[in-house]
N, CA and C of each residue as an Amber inpcrd file, in Angstrom:
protein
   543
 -11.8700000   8.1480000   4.2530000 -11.2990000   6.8030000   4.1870000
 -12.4090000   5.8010000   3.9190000 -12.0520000   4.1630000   3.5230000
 -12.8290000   3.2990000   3.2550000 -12.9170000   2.4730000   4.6410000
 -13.9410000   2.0480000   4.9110000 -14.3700000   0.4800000   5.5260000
 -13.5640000  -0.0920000   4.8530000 -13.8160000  -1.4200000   6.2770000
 -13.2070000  -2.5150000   5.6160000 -13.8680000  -3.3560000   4.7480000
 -15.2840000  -2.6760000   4.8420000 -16.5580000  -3.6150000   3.9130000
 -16.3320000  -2.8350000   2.7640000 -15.9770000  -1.6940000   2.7900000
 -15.7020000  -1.1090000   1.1840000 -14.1660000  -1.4720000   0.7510000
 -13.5770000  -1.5300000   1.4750000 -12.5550000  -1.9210000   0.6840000
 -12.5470000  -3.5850000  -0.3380000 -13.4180000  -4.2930000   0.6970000
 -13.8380000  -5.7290000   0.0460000 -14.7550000  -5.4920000  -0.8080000
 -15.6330000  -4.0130000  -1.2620000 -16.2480000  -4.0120000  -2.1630000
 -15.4920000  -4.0390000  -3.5990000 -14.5680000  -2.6460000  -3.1630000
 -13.7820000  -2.3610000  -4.6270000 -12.8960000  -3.8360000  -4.5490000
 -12.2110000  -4.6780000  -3.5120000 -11.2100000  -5.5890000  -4.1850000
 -12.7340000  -6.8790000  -4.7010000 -13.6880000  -6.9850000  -4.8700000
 -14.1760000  -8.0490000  -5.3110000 -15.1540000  -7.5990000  -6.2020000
 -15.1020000  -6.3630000  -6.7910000 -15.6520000  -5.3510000  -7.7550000
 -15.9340000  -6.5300000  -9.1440000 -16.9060000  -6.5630000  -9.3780000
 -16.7910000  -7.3050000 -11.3390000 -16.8780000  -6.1940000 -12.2050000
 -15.2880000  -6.0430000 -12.6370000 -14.7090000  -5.5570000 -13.6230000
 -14.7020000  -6.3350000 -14.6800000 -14.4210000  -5.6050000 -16.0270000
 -14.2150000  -6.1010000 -16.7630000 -12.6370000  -6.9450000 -17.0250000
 -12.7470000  -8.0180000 -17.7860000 -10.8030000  -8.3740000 -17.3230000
  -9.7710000  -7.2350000 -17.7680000 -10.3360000  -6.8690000 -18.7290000
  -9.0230000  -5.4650000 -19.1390000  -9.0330000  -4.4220000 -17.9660000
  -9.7780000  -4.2070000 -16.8060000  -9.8770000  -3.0370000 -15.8440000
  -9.9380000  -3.9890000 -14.5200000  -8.9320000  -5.0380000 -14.5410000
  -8.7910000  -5.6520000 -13.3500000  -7.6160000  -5.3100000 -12.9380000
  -6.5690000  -5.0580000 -13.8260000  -5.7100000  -4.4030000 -13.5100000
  -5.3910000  -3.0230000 -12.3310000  -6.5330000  -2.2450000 -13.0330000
  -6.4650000  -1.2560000 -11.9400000  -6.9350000  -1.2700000 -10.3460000
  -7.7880000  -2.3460000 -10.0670000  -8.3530000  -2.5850000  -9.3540000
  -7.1230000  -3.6640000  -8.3830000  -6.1900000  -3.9060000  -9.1080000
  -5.1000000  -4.8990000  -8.4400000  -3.9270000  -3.4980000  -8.2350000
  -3.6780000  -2.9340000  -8.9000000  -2.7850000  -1.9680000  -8.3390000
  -3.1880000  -0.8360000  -6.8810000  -4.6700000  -0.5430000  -6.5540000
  -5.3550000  -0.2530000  -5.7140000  -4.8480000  -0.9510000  -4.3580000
  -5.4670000  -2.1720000  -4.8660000  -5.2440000  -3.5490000  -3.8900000
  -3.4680000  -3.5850000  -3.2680000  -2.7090000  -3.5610000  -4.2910000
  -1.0950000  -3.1040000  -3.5910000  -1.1130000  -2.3040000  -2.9590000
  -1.2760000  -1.0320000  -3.5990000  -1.2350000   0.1440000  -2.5780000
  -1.5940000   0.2360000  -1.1370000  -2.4960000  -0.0860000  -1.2530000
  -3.0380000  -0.6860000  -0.0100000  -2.3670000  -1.9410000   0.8270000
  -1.9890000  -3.2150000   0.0950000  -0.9390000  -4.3440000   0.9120000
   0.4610000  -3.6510000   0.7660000   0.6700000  -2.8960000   0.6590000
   2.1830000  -2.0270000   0.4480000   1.5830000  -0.9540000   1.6420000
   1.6870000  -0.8760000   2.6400000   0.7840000   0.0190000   3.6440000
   0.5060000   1.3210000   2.8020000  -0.1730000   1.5020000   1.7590000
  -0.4860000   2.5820000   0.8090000   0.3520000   3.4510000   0.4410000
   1.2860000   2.5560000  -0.4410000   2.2780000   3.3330000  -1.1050000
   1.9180000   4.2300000  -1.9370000   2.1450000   5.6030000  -2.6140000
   1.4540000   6.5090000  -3.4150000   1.4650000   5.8480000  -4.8780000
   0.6030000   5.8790000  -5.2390000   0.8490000   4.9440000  -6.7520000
   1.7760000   5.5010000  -7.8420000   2.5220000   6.8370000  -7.5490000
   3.5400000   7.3180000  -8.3990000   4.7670000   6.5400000  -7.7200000
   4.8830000   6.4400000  -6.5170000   5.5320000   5.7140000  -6.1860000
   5.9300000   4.1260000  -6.1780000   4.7090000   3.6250000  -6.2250000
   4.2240000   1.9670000  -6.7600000   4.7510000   1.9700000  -8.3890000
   4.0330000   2.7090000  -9.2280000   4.2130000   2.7790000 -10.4610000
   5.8180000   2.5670000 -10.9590000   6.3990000   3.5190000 -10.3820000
   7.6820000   3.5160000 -11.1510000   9.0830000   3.3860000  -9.8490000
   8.8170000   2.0580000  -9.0260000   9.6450000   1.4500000  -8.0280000
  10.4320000   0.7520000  -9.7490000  11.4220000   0.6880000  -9.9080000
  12.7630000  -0.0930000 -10.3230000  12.3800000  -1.6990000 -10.2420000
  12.4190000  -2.0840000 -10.7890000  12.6820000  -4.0320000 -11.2960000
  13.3040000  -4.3210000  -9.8580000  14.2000000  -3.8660000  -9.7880000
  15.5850000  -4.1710000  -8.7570000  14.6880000  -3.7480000  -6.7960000
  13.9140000  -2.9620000  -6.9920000  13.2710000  -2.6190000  -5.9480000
  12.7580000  -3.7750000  -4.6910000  12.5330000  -4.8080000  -5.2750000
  11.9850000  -6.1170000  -4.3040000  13.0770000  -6.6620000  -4.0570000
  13.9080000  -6.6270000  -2.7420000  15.0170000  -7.4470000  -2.2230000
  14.5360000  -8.0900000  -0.9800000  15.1670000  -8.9770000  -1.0000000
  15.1280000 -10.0600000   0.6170000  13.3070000 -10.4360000   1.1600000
  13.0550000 -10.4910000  -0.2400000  11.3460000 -10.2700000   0.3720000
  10.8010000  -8.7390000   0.9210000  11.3300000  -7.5990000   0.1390000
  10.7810000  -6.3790000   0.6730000  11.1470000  -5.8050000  -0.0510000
  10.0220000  -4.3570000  -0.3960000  10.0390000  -3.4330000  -1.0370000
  10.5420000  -2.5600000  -0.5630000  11.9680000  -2.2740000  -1.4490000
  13.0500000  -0.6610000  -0.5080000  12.6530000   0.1650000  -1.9080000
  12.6730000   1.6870000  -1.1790000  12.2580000   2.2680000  -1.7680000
  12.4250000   4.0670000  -1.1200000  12.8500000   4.8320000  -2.2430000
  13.1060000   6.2210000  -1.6100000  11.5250000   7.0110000  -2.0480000
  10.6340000   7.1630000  -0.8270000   9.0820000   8.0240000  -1.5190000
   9.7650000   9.3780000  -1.9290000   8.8460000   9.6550000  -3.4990000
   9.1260000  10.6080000  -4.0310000   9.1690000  12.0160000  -3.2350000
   7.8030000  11.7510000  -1.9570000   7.0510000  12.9240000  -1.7020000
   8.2330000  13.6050000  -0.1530000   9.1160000  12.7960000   0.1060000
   9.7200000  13.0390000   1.1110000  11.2120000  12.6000000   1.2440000
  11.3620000  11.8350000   0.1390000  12.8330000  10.7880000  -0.5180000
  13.2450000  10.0390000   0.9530000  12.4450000   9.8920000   2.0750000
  12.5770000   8.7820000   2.9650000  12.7400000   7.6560000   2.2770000
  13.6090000   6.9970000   2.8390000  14.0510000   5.4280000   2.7630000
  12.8940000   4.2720000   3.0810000  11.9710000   3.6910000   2.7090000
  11.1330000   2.5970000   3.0720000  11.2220000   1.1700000   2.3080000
  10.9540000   0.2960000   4.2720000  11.0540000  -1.1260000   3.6040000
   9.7760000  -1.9320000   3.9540000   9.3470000  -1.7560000   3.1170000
   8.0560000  -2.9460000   2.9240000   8.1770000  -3.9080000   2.7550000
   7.7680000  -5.2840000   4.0530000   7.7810000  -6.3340000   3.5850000
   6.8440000  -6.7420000   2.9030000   7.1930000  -7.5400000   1.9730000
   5.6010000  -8.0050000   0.7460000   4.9000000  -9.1510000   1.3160000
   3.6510000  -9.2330000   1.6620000   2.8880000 -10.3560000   2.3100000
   2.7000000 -11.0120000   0.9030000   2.3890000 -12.2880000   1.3010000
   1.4420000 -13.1760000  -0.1720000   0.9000000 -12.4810000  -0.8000000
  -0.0970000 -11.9910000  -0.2730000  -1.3260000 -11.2930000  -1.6190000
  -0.6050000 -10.2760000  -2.3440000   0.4610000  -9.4850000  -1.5680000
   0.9600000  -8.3700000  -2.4180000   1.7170000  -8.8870000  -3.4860000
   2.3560000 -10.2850000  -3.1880000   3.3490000 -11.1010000  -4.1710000
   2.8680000 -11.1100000  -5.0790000   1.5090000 -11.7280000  -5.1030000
   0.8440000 -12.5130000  -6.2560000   0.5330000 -11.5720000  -7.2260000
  -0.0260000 -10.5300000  -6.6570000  -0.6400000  -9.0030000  -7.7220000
   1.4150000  -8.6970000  -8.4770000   2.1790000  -8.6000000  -7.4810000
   3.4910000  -8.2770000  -8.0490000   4.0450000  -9.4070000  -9.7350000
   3.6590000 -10.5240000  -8.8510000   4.0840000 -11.8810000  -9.8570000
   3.1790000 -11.5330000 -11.3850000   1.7880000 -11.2050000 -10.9730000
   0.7720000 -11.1230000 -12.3520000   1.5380000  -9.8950000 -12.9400000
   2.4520000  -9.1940000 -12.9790000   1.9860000  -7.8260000 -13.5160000
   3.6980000  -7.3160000 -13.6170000   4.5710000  -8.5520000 -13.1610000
   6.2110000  -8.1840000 -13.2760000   6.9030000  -7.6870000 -14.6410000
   7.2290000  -6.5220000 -14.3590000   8.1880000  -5.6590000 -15.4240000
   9.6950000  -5.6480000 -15.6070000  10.1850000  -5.3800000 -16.6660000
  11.6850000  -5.7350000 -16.7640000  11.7080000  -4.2060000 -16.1250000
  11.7210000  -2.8450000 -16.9180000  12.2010000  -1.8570000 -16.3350000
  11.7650000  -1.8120000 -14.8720000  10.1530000  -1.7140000 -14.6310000
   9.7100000  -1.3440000 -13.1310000   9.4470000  -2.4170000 -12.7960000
   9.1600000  -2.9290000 -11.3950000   8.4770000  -3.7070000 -10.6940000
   7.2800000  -4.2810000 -11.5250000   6.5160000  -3.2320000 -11.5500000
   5.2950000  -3.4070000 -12.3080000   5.2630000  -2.8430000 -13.6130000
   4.4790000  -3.4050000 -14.9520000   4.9830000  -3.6600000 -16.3910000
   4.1810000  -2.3180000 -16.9700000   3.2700000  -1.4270000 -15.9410000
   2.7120000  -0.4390000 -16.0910000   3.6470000   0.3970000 -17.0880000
   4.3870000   0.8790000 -16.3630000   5.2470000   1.9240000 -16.8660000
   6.8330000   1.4260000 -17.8210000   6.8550000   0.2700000 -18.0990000
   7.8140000   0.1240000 -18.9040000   7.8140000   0.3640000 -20.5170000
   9.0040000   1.0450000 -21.1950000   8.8740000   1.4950000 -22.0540000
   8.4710000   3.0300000 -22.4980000   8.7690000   3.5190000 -21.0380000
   8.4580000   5.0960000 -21.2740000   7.1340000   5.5180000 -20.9130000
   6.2750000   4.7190000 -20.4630000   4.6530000   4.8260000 -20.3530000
   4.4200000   5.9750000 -18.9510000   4.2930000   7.1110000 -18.5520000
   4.2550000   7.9660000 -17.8930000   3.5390000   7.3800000 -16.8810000
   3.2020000   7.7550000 -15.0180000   2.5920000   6.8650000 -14.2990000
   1.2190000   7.5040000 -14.3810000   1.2370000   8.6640000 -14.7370000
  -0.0690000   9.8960000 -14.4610000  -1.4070000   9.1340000 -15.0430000
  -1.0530000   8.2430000 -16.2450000  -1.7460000   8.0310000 -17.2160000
  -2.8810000   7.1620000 -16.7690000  -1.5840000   6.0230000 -16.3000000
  -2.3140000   4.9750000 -15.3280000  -2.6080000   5.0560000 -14.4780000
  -3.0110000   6.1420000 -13.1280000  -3.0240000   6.5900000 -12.2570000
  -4.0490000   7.2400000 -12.4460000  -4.5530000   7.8800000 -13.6700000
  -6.4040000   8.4580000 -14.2130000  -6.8110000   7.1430000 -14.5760000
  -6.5330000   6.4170000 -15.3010000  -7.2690000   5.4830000 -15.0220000
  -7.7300000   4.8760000 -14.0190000  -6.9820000   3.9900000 -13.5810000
  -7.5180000   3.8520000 -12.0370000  -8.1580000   4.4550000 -11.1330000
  -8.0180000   5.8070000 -10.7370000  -8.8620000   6.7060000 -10.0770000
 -10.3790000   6.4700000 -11.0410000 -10.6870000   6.3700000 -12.6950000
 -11.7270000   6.3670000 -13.2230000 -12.7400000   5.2220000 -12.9360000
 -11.8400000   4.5700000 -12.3630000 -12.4220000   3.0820000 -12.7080000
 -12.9060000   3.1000000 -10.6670000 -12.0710000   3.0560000 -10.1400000
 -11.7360000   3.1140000  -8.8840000 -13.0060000   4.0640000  -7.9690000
 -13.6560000   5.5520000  -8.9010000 -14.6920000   6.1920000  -8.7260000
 -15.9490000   5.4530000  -9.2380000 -15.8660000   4.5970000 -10.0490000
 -17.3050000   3.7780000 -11.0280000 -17.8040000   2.5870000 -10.0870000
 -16.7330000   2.7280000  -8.5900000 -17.1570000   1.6240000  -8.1400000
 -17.7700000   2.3760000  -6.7700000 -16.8900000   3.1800000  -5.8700000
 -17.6390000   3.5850000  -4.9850000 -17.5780000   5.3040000  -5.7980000
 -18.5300000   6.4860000  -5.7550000 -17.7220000   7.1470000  -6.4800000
 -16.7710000   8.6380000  -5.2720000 -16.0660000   8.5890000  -6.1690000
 -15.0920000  10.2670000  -5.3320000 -13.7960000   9.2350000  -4.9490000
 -13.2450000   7.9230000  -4.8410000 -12.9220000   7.1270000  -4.3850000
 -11.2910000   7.0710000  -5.1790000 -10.3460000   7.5510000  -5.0070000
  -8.6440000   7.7810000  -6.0770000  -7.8920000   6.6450000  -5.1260000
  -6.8990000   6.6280000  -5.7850000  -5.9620000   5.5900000  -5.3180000
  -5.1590000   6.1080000  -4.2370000  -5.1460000   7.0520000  -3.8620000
  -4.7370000   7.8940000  -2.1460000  -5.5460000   7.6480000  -1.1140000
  -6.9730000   7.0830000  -1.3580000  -7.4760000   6.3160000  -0.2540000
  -7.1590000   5.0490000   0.0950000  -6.2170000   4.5950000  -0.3350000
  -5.7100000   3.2050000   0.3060000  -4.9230000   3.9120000   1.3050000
  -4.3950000   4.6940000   1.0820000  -3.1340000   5.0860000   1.9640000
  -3.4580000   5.7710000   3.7710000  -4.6990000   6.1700000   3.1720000
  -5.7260000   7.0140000   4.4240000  -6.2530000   5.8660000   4.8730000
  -7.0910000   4.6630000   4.6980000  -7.3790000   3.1890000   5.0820000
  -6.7940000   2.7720000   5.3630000  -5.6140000   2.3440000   4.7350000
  -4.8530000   1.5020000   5.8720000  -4.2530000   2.7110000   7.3200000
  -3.8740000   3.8780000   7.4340000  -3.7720000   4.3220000   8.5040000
  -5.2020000   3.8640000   9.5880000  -6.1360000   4.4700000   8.9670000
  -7.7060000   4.4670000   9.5530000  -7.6400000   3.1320000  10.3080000
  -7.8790000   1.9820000   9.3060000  -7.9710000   0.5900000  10.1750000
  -6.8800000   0.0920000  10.9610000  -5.6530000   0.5800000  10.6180000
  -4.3790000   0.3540000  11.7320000  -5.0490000   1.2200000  12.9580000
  -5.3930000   2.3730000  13.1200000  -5.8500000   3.2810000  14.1630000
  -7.1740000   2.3990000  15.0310000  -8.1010000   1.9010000  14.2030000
  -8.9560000   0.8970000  14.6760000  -8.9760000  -0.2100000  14.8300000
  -7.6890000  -0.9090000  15.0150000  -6.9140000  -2.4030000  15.5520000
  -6.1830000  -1.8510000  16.7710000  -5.9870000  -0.3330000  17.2130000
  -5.2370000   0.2190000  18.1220000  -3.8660000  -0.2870000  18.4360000
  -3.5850000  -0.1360000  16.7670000  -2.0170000  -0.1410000  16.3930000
  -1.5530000   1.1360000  17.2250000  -0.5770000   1.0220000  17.5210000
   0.0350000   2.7540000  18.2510000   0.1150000   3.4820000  17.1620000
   0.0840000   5.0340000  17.0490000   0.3780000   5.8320000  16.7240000
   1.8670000   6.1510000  15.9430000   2.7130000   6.0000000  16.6470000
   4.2710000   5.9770000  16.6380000   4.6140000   4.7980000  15.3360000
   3.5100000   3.9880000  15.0970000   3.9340000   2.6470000  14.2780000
   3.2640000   2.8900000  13.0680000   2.2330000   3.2590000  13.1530000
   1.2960000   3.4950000  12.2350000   2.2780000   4.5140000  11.0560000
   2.9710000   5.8030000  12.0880000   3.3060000   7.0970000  11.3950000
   4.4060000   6.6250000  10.6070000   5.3480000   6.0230000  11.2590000
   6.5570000   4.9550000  11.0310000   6.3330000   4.1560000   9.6680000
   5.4170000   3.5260000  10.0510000   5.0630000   2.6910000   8.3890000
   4.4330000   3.5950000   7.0470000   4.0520000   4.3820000   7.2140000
   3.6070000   5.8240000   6.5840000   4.6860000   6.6600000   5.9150000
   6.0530000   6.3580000   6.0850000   7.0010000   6.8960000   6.2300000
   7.2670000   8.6140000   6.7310000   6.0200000   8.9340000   7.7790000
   6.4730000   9.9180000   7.7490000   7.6380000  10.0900000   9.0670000
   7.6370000  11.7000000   9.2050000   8.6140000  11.6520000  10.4590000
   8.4720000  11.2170000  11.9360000   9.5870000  11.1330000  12.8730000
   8.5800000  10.6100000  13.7550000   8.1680000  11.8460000  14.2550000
   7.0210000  11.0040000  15.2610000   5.8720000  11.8050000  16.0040000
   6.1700000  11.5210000  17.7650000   5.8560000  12.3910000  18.7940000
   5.7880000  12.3840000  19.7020000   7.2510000  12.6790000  19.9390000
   7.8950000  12.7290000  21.2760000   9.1370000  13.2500000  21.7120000
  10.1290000  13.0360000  20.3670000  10.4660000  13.8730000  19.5740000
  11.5750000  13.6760000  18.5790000  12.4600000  13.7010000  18.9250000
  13.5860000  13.9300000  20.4050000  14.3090000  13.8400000  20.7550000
  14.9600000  12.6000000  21.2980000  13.9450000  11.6630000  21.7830000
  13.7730000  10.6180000  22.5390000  13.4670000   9.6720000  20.9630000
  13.3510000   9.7950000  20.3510000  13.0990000   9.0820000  18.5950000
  14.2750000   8.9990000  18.7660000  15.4640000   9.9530000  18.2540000
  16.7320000  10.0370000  17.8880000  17.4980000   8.3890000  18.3280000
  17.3080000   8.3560000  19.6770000  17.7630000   7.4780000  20.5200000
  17.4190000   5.5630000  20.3470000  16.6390000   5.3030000  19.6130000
  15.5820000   4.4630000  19.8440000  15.8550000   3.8020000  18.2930000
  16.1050000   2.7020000  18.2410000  16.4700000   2.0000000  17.2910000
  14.9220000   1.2730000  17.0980000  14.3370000   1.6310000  15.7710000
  13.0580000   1.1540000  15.5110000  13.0970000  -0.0360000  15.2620000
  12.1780000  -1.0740000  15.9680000  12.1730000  -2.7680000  14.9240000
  11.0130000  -2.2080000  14.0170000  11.4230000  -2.6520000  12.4960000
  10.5510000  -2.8140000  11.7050000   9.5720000  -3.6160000  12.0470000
   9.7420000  -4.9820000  12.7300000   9.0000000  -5.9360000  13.2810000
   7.6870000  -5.4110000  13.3670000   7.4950000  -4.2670000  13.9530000
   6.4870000  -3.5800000  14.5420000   5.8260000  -3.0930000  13.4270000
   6.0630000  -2.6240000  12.0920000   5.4740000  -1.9760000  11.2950000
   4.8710000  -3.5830000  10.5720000   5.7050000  -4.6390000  10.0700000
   5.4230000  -5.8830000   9.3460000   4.3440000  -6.3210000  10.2130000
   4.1880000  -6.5870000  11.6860000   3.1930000  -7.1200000  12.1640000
   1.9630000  -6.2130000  12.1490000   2.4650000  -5.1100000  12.2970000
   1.0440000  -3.8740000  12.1250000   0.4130000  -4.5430000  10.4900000
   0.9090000  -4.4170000   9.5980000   0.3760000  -4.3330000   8.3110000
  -0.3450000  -5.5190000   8.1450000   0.2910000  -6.7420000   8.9070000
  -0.5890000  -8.3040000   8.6400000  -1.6590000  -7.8510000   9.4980000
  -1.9390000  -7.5120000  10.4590000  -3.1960000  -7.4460000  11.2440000
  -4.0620000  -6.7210000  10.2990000  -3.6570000  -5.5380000   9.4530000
  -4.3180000  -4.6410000   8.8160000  -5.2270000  -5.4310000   7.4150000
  -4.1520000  -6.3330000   6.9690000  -4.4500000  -6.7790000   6.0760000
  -5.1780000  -8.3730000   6.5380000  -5.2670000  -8.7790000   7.4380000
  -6.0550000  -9.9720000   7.9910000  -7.3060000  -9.3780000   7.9680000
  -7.0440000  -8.1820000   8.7460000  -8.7620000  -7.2370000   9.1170000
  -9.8600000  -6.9140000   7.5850000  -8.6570000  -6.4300000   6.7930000
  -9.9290000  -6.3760000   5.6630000  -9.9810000  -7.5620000   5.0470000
  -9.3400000  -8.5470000   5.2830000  -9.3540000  -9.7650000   3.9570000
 -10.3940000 -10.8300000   5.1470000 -10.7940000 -10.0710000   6.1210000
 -11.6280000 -11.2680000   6.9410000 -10.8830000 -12.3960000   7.6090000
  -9.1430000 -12.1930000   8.0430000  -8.9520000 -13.3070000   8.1220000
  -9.2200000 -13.6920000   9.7910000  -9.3020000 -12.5000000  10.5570000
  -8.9030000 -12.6210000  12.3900000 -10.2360000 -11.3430000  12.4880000
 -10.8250000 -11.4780000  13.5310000 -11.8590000 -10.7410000  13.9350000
 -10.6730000  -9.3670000  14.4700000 -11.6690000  -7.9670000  14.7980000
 -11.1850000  -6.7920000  14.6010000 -10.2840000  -7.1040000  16.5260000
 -10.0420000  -7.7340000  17.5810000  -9.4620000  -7.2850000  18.4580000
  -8.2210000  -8.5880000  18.7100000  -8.3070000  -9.5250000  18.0020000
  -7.2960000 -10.9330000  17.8490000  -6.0450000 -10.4240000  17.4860000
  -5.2350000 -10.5600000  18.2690000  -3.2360000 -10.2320000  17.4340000
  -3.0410000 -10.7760000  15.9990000
């Protein structure tokens, strides 16, 4: 996984302007609590409702709702597609393609460094804000963890995952020191 000083490396990286792009889809992945970028890539136009990203992950077809903070807006607003969310893949453009790129560009800065380490970082620094466990896994979309029986029962507030992700994303953007709510 990245620091939070590396992650402010690659988001304030001097790229060239044609390879800022990739460096802003990184940056989502990561304000999207590290959505898989096949999954980022080819989310539907229609995908951003009520201020949140719904979405079935490919890797598990779980249901996830991401609320979009500012910064994730703004990268969304630069880069809006009629077919997808993002203008990457409209017109038939495969996600794989753009997805080597980025990893190319994404390694030139720290190197060994793919766009699946956002997804391991933001767990990492949620784990080192001593986000719970249970919230962290939750926003991850994976299954739950700890008594699965006692899950069944227990009506999740998202609340808990939206406030996890602003702390996450305050922490690397410098906005609140590492133990402040």
């Amino acid at each position: 996984t990245l620091t939070a000083e590396q992650m402010r490396k690659i988001l304030s990286a001097d790229v060239p302007p044609h390879a800022r792009k990739y460096v802003d889809i990184f940056a989502l992945s990561f304000l999207l609590i590290g959505i898989n970028v096949g999954d980022l890539l080819t989310l539907p136009a229609d995908s951003l409702r009520n201020g949140r990203v719904e979405f079935h992950r490919k890797k598990t077809h779980r249901l996830q709702s991401i609320l979009v903070e500012p910064e994730a807006m703004d990268i969304i607003d630069r880069y809006r597609g009629e077919e997808h969310l993002l203008r990457f893949c409209d017109g038939g453009v495969g996600y794989r393609g753009v997805a080597q790129k980025c990893n190319r560009l994404l390694s030139s800065i720290i190197p060994s460094v793919t766009t699946y380490w956002a997804r391991h970082t933001w767990a990492s620094i949620a784990s080192e804000l001593d986000i719970p466990e249970d919230t962290i896994s939750r926003a991850l979309g994976h299954a739950t963890s700890g008594a699965s029986v006692t899950m069944t029962y227990i009506n999740y507030n998202s609340r808990k995952i939206d406030e996890a992700n602003r702390r996450v994303i305050d922490y690397v953007f410098g906005k609140h020191a590492k133990n402040e709510p």
